[in-house]
N, C-alpha and C positions, 0 to 999 in steps of 0.2 A: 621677106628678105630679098625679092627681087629689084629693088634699089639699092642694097648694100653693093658696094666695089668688089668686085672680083680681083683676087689677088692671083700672084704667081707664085705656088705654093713647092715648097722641095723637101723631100723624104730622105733623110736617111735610116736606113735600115729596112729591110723590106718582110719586117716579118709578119706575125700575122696579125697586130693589133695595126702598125704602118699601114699595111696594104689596105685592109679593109676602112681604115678615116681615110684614106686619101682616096679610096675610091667614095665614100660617101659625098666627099669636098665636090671630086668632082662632078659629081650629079647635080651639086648645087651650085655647079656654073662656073666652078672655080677652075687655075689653068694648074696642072702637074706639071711644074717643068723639068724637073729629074729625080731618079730615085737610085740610092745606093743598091747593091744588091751584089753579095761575096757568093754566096754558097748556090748550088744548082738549086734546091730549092726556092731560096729567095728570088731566083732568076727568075724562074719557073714563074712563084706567083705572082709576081711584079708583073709575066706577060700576061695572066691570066686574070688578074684586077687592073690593071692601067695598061691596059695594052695600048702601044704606040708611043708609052712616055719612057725617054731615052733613058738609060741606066751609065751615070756618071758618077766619077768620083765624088767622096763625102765634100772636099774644099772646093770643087766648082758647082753645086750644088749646093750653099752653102752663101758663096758669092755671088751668085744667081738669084736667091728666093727673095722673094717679099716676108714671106712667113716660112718658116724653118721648123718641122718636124722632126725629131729629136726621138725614135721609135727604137732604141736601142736597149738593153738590160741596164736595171736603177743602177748601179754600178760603175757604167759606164760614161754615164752623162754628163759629170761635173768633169772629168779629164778632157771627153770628146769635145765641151764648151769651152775648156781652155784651151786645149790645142788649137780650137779653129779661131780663138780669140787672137790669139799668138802670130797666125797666121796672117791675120788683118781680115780674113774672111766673115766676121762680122760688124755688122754696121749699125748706126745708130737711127732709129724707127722699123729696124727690121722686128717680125713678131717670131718672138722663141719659145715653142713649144717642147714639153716634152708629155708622156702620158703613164708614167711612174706613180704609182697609187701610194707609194711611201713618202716620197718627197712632194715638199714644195717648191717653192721657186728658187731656193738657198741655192739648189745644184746648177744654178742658171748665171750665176752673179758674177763671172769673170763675163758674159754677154752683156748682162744688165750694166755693168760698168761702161761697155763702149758705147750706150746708148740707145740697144736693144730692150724689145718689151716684153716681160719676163709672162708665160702663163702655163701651170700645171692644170692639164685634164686626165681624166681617169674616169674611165668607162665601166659600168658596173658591168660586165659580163663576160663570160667565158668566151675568148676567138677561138674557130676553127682557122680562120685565115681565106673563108670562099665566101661566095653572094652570099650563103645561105644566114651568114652575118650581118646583112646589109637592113634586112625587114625588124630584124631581133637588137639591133641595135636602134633604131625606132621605138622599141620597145623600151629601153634601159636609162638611166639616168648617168649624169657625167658629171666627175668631183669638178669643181673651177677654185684652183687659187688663182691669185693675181693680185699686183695692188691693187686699190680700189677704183685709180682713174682709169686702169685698162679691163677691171673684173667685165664689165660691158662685152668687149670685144670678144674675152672666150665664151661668155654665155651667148654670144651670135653668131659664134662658129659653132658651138653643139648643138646650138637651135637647127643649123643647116646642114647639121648630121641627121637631125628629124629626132634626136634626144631631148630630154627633160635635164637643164644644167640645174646643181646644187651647188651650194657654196662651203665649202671646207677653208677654215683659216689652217694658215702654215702649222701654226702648233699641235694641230689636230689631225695632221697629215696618219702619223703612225698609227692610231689607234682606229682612226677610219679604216686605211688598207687592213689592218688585223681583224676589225669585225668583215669584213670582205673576204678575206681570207680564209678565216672561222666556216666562214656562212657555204663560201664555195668550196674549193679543195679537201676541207675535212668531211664535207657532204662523199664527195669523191669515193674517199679512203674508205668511211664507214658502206658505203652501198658497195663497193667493190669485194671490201671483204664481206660481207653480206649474200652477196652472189657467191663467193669461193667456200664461204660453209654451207650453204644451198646444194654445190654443185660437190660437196664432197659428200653429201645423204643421199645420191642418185638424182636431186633434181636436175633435170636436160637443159631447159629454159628457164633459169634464174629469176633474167628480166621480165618475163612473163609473172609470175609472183611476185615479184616488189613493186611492179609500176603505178597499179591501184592504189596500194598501200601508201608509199612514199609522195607518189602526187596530192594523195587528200592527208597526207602530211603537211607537207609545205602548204597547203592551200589556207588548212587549217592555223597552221600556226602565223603566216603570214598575216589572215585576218585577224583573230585573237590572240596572238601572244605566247604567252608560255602558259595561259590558261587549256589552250588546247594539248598539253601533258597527258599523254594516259599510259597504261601500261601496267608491269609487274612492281617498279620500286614510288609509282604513285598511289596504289594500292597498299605499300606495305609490305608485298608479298614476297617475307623473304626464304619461303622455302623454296618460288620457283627462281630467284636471283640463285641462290644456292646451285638448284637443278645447272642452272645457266653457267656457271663458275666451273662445276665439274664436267661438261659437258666439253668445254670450250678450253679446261686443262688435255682432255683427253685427245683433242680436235688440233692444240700445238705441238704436241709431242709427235702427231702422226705425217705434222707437216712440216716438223721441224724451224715452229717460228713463235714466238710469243705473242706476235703483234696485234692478233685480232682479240686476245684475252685482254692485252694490254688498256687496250684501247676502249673497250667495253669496259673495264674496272673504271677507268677513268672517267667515262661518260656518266657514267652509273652513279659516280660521286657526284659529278655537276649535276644529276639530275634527283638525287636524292638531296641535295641542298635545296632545290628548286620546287621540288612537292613539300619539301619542308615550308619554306616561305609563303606557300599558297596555301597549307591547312592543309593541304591534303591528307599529311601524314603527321604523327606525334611525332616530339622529341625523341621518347623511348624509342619508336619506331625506326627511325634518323638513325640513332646513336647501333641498333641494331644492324641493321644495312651495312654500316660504314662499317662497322665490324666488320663482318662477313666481306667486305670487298677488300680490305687490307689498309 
């Protein structure tokens, strides 16, 4: 990529998926010419990832870039493209990014009208918003929509993120971000509450007990599938699901929240459908289960 053009790249929004592409950008030679930045924290890490690039308003910032980062909540995108559209502050061959794992370029089309080059990226990974983003994003892959004469150009800007780009068409946008969503966040919920039943039977260190577990988890299931399933309701075993229901009644009452019962009941179900599919378990066996979970 050391012959591609280095652009003059502008940020808005400086949060923590912004700050860390735009400091990748610039490692790869490209110029940060401004980055928005409202709240003390955004200040904060704007000076602590692009330190030295001035923090100006969203419309001169805007009228300024070569390529336009767009690093705000899905929400906000398609109004903030029209206002700047509105403004005359976009132009026609400027590149309009945004990195919205739900949408595609649709939220971009009062730009794409004035003659801007519409590209959604989406980064498969969880930000902290510091370096420690910069090697793990190396690691990750990045959705690319775009038409197809420009899909090129975002797959050579996350190439110069040091990522792996894929290709998501618009219509696939939703259910992409939801298995993303699935995959990360609900990961989240269930080890958290996991830790909080842990740490309500006297265990001190949680993390300490899940981390073996849960890594050769994911390792597991990453290489195989949902063949890598094991447990109580791939067994069948519905006296210790049982055990686990009255256990975890007793464990919301005492914490005044239903939500880790909940949540288990419902996994429980995805996952007794899922031994079912594989043999693991009989019909009877299925139909048993589901009972007992409600």
């Amino acid at each position: 990529m050391t012959d591609a053009p280095r652009l003059g790249i502008g940020i808005i929004g400086c949060g923590k998926v912004g700050a860390v592409i735009g400091a990748a950008w610039r490692q790869a030679g490209h110029a940060i010419i401004g980055v928005s930045a409202t709240s003390a924290a955004s200040r904060e890490r704007a000076e602590d990832m692009l330190p030295g690039v001035p923090v100006l308003p969203p419309d001169d910032i805007a009228e300024r870039a070569e390529l336009l980062l767009l690093a705000v909540p899905d929400d906000e995108i398609a109004s903030l493209t029209g206002g700047l559209a509105k403004l005359g502050r976009i132009h026609s061959g400027q590149i309009l990014i945004h990195c919205a794992g739900r949408h595609g370029t649709d939220v971009l089309e009062a730009g794409t009208r004035l003659g801007a080059l519409p590209i959604a990226l989406h980064p498969s990974l969880s930000f902290t918003g510091t370096e420690v983003d910069l090697p793990r994003l190396r690691r990750s892959t990045v959705a690319v929509t775009a038409p197809a004469p420009i899909r090129p150009v975002g797959e050579a800007l996350v190439v110069e993120m040091g990522a792996e780009p894929i290709e998501i068409a618009e219509a696939d946008r939703p259910l992409y971000h939801a298995a993303i969503t699935h995959a990360s966040n609900h990961t989240i919920t269930i080890i958290s509450e996991a830790m909080e039943m842990l740490a309500e039977v006297g265990v001190e260190d949680a993390s300490r007990v899940l981390s073996a577990l849960v890594d050769a988890s994911a390792a597991n299931t990453l290489q195989n599938g949902a063949k890598a399933l094991t447990g109580p309701v791939s067994r069948g075993d519905v006296g210790t699901v049982e055990a686990h229901l009255a256990a975890l009644g007793e464990y919301s009452l005492s914490v005044s929240s239903p939500a880790a019962r909940d949540s288990y009941r419902a996994l429980a179900r995805s996952t007794t459908a899922k031994a079912l599919s594989l043999g693991r378990i009989t019909e009877a066996q299925a139909q048993e289960l589901l009972s007992r979970l409600g």
